[in-house]
C-alpha positions as CSV (number, residue, x, y, z in Angstrom):
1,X,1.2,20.7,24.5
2,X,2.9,19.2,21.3
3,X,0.5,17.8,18.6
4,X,1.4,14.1,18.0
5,X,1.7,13.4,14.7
6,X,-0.2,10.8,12.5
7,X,-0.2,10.4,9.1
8,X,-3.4,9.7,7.4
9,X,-3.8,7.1,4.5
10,X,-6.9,6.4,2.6
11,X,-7.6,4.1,-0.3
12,X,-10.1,5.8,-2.5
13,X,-11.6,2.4,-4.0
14,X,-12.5,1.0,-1.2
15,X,-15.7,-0.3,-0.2
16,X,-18.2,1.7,-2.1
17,X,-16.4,5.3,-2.4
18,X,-17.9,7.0,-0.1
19,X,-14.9,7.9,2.4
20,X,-13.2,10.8,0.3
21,X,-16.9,12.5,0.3
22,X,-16.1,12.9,4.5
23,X,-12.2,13.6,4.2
24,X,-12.7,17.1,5.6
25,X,-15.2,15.6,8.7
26,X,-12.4,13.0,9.5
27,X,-9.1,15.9,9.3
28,X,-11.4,17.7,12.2
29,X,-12.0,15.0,14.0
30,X,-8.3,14.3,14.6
31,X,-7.1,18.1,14.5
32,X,-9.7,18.8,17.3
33,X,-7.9,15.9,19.0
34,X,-4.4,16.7,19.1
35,X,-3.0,15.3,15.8
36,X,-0.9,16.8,12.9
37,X,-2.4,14.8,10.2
38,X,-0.7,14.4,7.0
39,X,-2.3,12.7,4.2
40,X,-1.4,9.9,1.4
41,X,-3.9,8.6,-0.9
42,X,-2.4,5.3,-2.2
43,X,-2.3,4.7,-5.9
44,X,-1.5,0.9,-5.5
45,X,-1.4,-1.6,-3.2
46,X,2.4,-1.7,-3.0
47,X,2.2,1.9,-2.6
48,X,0.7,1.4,0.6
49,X,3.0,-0.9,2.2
50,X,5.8,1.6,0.8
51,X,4.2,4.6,2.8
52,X,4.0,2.5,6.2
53,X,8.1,1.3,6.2
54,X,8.3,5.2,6.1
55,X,6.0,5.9,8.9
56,X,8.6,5.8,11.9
57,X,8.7,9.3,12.6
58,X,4.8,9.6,13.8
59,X,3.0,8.4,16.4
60,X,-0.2,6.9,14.6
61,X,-0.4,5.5,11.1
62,X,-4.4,5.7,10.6
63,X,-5.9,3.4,7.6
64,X,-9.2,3.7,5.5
65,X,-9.7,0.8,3.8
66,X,-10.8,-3.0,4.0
67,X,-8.7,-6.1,4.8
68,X,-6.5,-6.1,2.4
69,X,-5.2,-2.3,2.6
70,X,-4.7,-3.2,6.5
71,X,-2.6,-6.6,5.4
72,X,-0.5,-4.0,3.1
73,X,-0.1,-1.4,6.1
74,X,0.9,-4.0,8.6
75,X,3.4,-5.6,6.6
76,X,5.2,-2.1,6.1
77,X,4.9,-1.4,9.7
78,X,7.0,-4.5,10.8
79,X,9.6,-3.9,9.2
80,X,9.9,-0.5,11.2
81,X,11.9,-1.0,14.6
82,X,9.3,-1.8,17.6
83,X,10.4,1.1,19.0
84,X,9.7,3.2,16.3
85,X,6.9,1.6,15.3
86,X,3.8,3.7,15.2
87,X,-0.2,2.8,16.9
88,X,-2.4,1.6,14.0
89,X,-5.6,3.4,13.3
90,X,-8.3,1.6,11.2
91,X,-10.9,3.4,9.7
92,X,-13.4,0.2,8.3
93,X,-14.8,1.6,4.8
94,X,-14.0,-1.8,2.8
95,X,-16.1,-4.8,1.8
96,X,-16.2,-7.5,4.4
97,X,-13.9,-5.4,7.5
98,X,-13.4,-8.5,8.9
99,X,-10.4,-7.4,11.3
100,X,-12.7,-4.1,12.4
101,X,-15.4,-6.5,13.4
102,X,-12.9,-8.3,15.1
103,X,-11.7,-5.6,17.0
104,X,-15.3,-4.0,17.7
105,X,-14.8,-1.1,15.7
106,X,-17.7,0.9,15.1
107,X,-19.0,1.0,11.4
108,X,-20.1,4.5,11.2
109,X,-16.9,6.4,10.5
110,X,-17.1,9.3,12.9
111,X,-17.2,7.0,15.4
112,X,-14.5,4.9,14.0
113,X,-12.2,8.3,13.8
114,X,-14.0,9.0,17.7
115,X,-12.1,5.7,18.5
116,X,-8.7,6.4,17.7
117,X,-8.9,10.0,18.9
118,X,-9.9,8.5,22.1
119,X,-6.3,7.2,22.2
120,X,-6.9,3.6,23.8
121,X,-4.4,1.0,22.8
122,X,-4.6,-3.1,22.2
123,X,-2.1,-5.3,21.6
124,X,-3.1,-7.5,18.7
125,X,-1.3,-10.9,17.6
126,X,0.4,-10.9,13.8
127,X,0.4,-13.7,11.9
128,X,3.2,-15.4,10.0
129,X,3.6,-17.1,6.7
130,X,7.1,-17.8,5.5
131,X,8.2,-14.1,5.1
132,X,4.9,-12.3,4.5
133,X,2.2,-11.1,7.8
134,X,-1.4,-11.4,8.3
135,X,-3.4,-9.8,10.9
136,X,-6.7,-12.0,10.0
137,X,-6.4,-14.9,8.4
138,X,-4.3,-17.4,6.1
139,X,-6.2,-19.4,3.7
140,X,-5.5,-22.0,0.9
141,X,-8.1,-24.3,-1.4
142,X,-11.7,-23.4,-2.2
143,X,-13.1,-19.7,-2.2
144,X,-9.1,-18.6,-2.0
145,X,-9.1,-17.1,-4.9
146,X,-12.3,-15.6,-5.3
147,X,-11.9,-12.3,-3.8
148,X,-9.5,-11.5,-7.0
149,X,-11.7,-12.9,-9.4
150,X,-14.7,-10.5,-8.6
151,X,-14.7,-7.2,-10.2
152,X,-14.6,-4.0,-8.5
153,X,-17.2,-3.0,-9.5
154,X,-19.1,-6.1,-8.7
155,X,-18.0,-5.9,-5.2
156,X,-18.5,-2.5,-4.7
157,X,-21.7,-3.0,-5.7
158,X,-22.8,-6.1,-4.2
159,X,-20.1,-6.0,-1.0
160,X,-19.8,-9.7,0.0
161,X,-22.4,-11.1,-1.1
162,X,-19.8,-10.8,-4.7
163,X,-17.6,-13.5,-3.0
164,X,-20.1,-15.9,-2.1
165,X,-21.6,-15.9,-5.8
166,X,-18.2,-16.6,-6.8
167,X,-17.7,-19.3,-4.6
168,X,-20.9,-21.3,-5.0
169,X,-20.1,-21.2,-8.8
170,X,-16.5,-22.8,-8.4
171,X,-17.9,-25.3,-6.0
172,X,-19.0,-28.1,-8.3
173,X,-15.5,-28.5,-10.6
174,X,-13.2,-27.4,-7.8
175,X,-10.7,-30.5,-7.2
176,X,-9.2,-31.0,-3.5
177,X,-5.2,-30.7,-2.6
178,X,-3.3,-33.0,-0.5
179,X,-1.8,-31.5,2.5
180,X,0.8,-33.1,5.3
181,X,1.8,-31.9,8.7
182,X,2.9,-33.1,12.3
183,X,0.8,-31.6,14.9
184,X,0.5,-32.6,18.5
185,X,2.4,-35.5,17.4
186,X,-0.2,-36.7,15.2
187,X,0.7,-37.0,11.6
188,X,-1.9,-35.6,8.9
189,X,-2.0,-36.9,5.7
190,X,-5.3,-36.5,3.7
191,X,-7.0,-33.9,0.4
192,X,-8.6,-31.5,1.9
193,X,-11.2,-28.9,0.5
194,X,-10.2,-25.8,2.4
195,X,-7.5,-24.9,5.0
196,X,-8.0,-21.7,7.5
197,X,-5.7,-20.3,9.8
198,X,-7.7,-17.6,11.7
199,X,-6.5,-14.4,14.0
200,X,-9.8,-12.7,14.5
201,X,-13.0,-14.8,14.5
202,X,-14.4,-13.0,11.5
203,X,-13.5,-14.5,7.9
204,X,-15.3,-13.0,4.8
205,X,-18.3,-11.6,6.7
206,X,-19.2,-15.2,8.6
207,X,-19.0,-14.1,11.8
208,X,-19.1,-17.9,13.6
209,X,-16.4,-20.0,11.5
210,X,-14.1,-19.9,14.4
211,X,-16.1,-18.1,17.0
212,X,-13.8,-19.2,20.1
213,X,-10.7,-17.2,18.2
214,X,-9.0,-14.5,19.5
215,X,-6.7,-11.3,18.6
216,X,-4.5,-11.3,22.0
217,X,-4.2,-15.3,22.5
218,X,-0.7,-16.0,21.6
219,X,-2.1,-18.8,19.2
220,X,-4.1,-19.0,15.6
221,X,-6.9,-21.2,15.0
222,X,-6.9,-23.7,12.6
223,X,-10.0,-25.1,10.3
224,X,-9.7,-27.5,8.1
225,X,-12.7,-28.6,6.0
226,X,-11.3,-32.4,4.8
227,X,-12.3,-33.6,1.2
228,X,-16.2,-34.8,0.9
229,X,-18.6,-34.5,-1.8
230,X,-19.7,-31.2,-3.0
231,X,-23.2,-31.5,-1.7
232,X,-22.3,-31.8,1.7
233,X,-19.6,-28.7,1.4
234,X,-22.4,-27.0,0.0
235,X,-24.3,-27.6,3.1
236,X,-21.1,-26.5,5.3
237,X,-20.5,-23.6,3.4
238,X,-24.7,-22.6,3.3
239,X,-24.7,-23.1,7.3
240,X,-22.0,-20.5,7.8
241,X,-23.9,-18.0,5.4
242,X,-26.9,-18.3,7.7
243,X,-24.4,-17.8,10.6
244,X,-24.9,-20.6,12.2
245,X,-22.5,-22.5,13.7
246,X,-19.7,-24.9,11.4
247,X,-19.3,-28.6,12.6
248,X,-19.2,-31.4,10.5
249,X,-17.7,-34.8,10.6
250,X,-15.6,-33.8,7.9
251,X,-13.9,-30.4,9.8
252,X,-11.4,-30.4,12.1
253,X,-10.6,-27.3,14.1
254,X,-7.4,-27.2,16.7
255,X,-4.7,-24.0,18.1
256,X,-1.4,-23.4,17.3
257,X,1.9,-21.4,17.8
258,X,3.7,-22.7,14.8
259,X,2.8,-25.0,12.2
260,X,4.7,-26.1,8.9
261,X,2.4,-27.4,6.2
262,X,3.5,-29.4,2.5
263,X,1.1,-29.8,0.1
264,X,1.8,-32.4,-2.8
265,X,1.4,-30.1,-5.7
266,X,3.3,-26.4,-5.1
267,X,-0.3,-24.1,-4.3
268,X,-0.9,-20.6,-3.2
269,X,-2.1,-19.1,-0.5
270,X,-4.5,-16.2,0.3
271,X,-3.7,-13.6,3.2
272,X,-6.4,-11.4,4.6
273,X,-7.9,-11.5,0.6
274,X,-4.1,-10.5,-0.8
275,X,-2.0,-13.2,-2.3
276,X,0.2,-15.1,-0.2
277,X,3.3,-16.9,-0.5
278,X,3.3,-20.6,-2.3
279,X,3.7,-23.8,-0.2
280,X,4.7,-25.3,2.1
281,X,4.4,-22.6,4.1
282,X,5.6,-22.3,8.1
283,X,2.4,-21.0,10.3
284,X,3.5,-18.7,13.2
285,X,2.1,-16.0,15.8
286,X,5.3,-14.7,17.6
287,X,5.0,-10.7,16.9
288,X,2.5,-8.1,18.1
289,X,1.3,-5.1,17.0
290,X,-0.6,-1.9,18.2
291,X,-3.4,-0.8,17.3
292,X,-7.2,1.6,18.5
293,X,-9.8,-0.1,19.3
């Protein structure tokens, strides 16, 4: 029987180092299984998007790396036919690995590399803003920035805990946006503090934000966290850090399949921690992707 072919790309930065130190363990693992595995380690994050485009010529397209080296590789993949288009692979050595969690990927990475050579297949919504995917979620207003802002070595050092820090320190001084959309017929028109549009039901390592959420649904779930004072966000934002569940007077959480949004000032988005496009920005699930779980 022919080997399949899968090409095998790591990001050496991620999380806290450690995947290059089992390289060799992981090559086994998928050469014992049946794969050719060729191997790119990415020297950028537009590098790795650039790899995936060129991945139509394998079967599997296999990713170490956190959230935002998987938002790179999925936005390369779709622009491959769907019929070229090769199964994902995720190997969850980053930060927070919200989309692994998702997905109920074990952490340990020989299990993780167990997974895909198992060879079982899901098909997992993608997200859409204006012209850029998301396999997680879209997010605009307070923390949105934060993941940039901490240094690598910081994060690598700390893992999550890095963002929060951040956030909590911004929280005091950080000044609400207006944002305005139709949905269900009802008109919004108010500042708001934070806007989430969620795939999985994992967001930064807060595991019940959107606990209902789902990766096959057809539809993205929406959170919006409406202007208040920043005691009570505080409180809002402390209650998801203890993992406990987020309602409020001042959230609002509904579905959707497509969703424009205007904000009054022009304001940037944050997809799966990378930097998204500017507003207003059109909200849609209307693609799928494959990928091991």
């Amino acid at each position: 029987m022919k080997n399949k072919k899968m090409c095998l790309v790591y990001n050496p930065y991620a999380g806290r180092r450690k995947f290059t130190a089992q390289l060799d363990t992981v090559i086994r693992i998928f050469q014992e299984s049946g794969h050719d595995v060729s191997i790119h380690r990415t020297s950028s994050p537009a590098d790795v998007e650039q790899v995936a485009k060129q991945c139509c010529d394998v079967e599997s397209l296999v990713i170490a790396g956190g959230d935002g080296s998987i938002h790179r590789i999925v936005n390369g993949l779709m622009k491959i036919p769907s019929n070229k288009r090769p199964v994902l692979g995720i190997l969850p050595v980053g930060t927070a690995n919200d989309l692994a969690y998702a997905l109920h990927l074990p952490q340990r990475l020989v299990q993780a590399c167990e997974v895909i050579a198992r060879g079982r297949i899901f098909g997992m919504d993608v997200g859409m803003v204006n012209q850029r995917y998301f396999v997680n979620v879209a997010c605009a207003g307070l923390l949105t920035d934060v993941s940039s802002k901490v240094d690598i070595r910081i994060k690598n050092t700390l893992g999550q805990l890095a963002y929060y820090l951040k956030g909590l320190e911004t929280l005091p001084t950080y000044h609400p946006f207006r944002v305005k959309f139709v949905h269900d017929e009802v008109e919004f028109d108010e500042e708001i503090l934070l806007l989430l549009v969620v795939n999985g039901f994992s967001v930064g390592g807060l595991r019940r934000l959107v606990p209902r959420a789902s990766l096959s649904d057809g539809k993205l779930d929406v959170l919006i966290v409406r202007q208040t004072g920043w005691p009570d966000a505080l409180r809002i934002l402390l209650n998801a850090l203890r993992g406990e569940q987020v309602d409020h007077e001042r959230i609002d959480k509904f579905q959707i399949r497509d969703l424009t949004i205007y904000t009054d000032n022009v304001t940037c988005c944050d997809l799966d921690g990378e930097i998204g496009p500017d507003s207003p920005w059109h909200i849609q699930v209307n693609s799928k992707i494959s990928v091991f779980y």
